[in-house]
N, C-alpha and C positions, 0 to 999 in steps of 0.2 A: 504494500500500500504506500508507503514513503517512496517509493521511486517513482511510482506514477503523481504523487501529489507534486515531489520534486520537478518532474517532467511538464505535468499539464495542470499543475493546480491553480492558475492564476486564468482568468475570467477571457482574457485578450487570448490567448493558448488553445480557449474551447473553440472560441468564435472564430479565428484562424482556420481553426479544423474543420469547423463546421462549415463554414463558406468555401473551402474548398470540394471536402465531400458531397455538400447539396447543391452549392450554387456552381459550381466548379472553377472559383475564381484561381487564377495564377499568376496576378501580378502585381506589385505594389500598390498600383494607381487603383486595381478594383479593391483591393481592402481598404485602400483611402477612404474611396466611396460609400463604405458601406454606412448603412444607418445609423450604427451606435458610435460613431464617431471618435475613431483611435488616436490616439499623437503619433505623428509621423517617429517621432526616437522612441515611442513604445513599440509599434510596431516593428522597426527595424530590430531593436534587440529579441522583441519574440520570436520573426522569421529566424534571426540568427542561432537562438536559444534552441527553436525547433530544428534547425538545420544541425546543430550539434548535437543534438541528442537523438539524430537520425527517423524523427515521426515524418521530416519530409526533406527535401532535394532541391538546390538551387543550382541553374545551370545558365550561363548566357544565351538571351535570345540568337536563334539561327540570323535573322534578320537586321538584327539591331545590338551589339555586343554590350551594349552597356545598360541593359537591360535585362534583369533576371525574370528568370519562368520557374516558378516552384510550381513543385511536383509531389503527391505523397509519396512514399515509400510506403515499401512492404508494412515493414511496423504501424505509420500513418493506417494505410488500408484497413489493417486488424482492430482500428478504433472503432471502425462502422459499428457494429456491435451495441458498443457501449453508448457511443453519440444518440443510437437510435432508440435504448433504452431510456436514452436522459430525455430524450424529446415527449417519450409515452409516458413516464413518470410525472413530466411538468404541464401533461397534459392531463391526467387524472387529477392534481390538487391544484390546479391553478388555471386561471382562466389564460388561454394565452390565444394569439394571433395565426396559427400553426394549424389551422382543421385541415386544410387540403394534403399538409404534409401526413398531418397524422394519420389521415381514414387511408390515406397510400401507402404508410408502414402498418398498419390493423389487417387492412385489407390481405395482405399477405407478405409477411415481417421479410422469409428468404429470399422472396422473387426481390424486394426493395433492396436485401443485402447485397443480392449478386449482381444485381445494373451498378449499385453504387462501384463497386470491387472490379466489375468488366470494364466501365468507364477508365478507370485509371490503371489496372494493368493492362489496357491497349495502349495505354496512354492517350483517350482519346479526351478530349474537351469534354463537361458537363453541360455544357450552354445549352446545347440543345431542350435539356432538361431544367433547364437553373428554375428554382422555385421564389417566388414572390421575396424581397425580404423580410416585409411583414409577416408572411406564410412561415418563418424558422426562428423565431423570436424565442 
């Protein structure tokens, strides 16, 4: 339990995770964006925190070198799981913003596992799929 609280116990660490897994963000400028509104040096130490402790991968853009593309890793991937439990939990005692996400993890918890998990060991973009940001609150 300490290595993961150590790893992913800070608020900026889930929501990283989480917007890459559901929304399929990969790059500074979209977690800039997001809703809950990070400080540019928080984020950069989290990307970097999570780069070192191997949940995800940062690589230079093919197109543009001076710009990074994170990626999960393996380890990252094996969060689904848990992320998806955390989602159904804060949705059973709390009112939250998330129905669409949630009645598509209810609906049938494996199939949501294995798109999340096929997504990114293709390495493919989740765009296609990115859910509301209000929808993962």
């Amino acid at each position: 339990m300490n290595a993961s609280v150590e790893m992913l116990g800070d608020r900026w660490s889930l929501l990283i995770i989480r917007d890459m897994m559901l929304r399929g963000f990969r790059t500074f400028k979209e977690f800039m964006e997001c809703y809950e509104g990070i400080a540019t040096n928080i984020l950069a130490d989290r990307l970097r925190k999570l780069t070192e402790y191997g949940v995800i991968d940062a690589r230079a853009d093919a197109w543009d070198g001076r710009k990074l593309i994170y990626t999960l890793t393996e380890k990252g991937i094996d969060l689904a799981p848990v992320l998806t439990e955390m989602v159904l939990w804060a949705a059973d005692h709390e009112e939250t913003g998330n129905q669409t996400l949630v009645q598509l993890m209810r609906k049938d918890k494996e199939k949501f596992l294995a798109s999340v998990r096929s997504r990114w060991v293709e390495g493919q973009s989740a765009t296609e799929s990115k859910v509301s940001p209000k929808d993962t609150g």
